[in-house]
LOKE-936787 format. One line per 2 residues: number of its first residue (from 1); for each residue y, z, x of C-alpha. Coordinates in steps of 0.1 Angstrom, whole numbers, m for minus. Layout:
<pts>
NUM> Y:Z:X | ...;
</pts>
This chain:
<pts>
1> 1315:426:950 | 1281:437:953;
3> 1253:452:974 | 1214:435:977;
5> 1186:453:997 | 1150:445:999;
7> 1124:464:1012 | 1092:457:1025;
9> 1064:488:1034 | 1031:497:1028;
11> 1021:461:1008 | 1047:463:982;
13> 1083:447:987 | 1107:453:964;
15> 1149:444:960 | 1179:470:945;
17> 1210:456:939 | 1241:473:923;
19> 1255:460:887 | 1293:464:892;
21> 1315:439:879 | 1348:428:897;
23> 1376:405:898 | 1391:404:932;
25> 1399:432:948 | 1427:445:925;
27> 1396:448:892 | 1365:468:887;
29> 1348:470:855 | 1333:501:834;
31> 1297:494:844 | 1288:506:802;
33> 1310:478:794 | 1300:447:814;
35> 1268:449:838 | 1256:426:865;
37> 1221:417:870 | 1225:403:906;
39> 1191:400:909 | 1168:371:897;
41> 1128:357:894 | 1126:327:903;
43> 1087:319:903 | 1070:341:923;
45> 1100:350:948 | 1130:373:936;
47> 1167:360:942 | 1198:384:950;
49> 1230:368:959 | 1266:378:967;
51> 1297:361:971 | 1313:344:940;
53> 1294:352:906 | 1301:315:894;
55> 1266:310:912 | 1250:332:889;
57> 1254:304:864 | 1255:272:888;
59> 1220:283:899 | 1206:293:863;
61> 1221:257:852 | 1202:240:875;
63> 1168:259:875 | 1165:250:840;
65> 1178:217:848 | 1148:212:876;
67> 1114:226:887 | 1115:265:895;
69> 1117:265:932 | 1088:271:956;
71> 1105:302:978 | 1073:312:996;
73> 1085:307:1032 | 1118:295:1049;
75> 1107:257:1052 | 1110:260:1013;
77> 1140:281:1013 | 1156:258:1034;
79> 1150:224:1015 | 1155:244:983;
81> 1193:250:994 | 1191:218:1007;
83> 1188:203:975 | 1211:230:961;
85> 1239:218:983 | 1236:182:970;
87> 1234:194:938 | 1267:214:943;
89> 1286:185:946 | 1273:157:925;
91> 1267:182:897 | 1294:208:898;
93> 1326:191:903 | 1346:229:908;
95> 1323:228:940 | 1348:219:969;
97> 1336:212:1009 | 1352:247:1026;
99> 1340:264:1060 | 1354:293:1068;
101> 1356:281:1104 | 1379:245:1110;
103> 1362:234:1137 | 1324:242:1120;
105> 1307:208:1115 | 1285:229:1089;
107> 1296:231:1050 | 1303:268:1039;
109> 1283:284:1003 | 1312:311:1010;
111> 1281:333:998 | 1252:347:1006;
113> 1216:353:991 | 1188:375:997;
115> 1157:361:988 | 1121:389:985;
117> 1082:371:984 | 1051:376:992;
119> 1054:368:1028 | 1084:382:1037;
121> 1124:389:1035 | 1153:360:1038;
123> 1184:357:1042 | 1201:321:1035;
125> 1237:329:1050 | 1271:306:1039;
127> 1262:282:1062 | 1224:276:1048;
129> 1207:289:1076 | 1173:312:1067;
131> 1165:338:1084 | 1131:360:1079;
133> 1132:400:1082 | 1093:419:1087;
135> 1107:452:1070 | 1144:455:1051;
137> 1177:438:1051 | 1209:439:1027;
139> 1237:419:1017 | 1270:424:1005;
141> 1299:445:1010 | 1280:480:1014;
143> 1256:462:1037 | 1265:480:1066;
145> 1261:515:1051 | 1229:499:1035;
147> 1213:490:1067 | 1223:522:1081;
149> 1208:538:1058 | 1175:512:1054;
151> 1171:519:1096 | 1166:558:1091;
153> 1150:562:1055 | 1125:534:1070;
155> 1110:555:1095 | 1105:586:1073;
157> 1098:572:1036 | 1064:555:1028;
159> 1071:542:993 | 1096:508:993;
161> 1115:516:958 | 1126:549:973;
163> 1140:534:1005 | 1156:504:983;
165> 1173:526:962 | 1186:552:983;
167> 1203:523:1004 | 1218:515:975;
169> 1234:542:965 | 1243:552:1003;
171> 1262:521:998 | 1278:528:961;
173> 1288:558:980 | 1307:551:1014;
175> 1327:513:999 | 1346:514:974;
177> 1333:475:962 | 1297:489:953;
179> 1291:505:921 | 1276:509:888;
181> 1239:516:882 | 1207:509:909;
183> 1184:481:896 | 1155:476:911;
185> 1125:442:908 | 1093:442:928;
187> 1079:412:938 | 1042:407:917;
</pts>
């Protein structure tokens, strides 16, 4: 379970995620013992994702499988999870076609991902649609506490790491599926 924010103020943006480990809802994991980085570089565009953490390999498999992916804008994000999707399912036979919804024409990633440039804040939600945020959003588990907490600190802080990480750990606090320690990447 996780919690992703990213932050965008005064021309710096920058993305905190938390590093718990779990296994369900039954398992957490000493965060000394096992980690997470749920955030990633990809190019010039930083990549946070929540949902099943088999990604975390299915997409570092196939970024060094391809070209690094142009994220600048949603067109790109869009055709990159376009491609993605394909991928999913000639590549990675474990990949099957689920939507949370029976009567959705649209396939389900049954996770989401958070994706911090140059030009802005994405979301890519399960069912691939991007959406572009001017100033902060979070994913995951916490997220609610984390926008809460991204609406008010947004308004009085000026400097983007202190806003991404107190959202953070505003949502390590309040759910009980946020954890571990605060890692923060800017976007260069």
């Amino acid at each position: 379970m996780s919690i992703i924010v990213a932050v965008t103020k005064n021309n710096k943006t920058v993305m905190a995620a938390d590093t718990l480990t779990s296994f369900g809802d039954a398992q957490r994991v000493s965060g000394d013992n096992c980690p997470t980085e749920k955030i990633r570089r990809l190019g010039a565009a930083l990549l946070g994702g929540t949902g099943w953490a088999v990604y975390d390999d299915i997409i570092d498999n196939y970024v060094a499988e391809n070209d690094v992916p142009n994220l600048t804008d949603r067109q790109a994000i869009f055709t990159f999870f376009l491609d993605f999707w394909k991928a999913l399912h000639d590549r990675y036979t474990m990949v099957n076609d689920q939507a949370q919804a029976k009567d959705s024409p649209f396939g389900d990633l049954d996770s989401s991902f958070l994706i911090a440039n140059r030009n802005g804040i994405y979301k890519v939600s399960q069912d691939m649609s991007v959406t572009r945020f001017n100033h902060y959003y979070a994913i995951g588990w916490g997220s609610d506490y984390a926008l809460g907490a991204l609406y008010n600190l947004y308004r009085d802080k000026d400097d983007a790491e202190t806003i991404a990480q107190q959202a953070v750990k505003t949502a390590i606090e309040f759910n009980v599926h946020c954890g571990g320690e605060i890692t923060l990447m800017d976007v260069e």
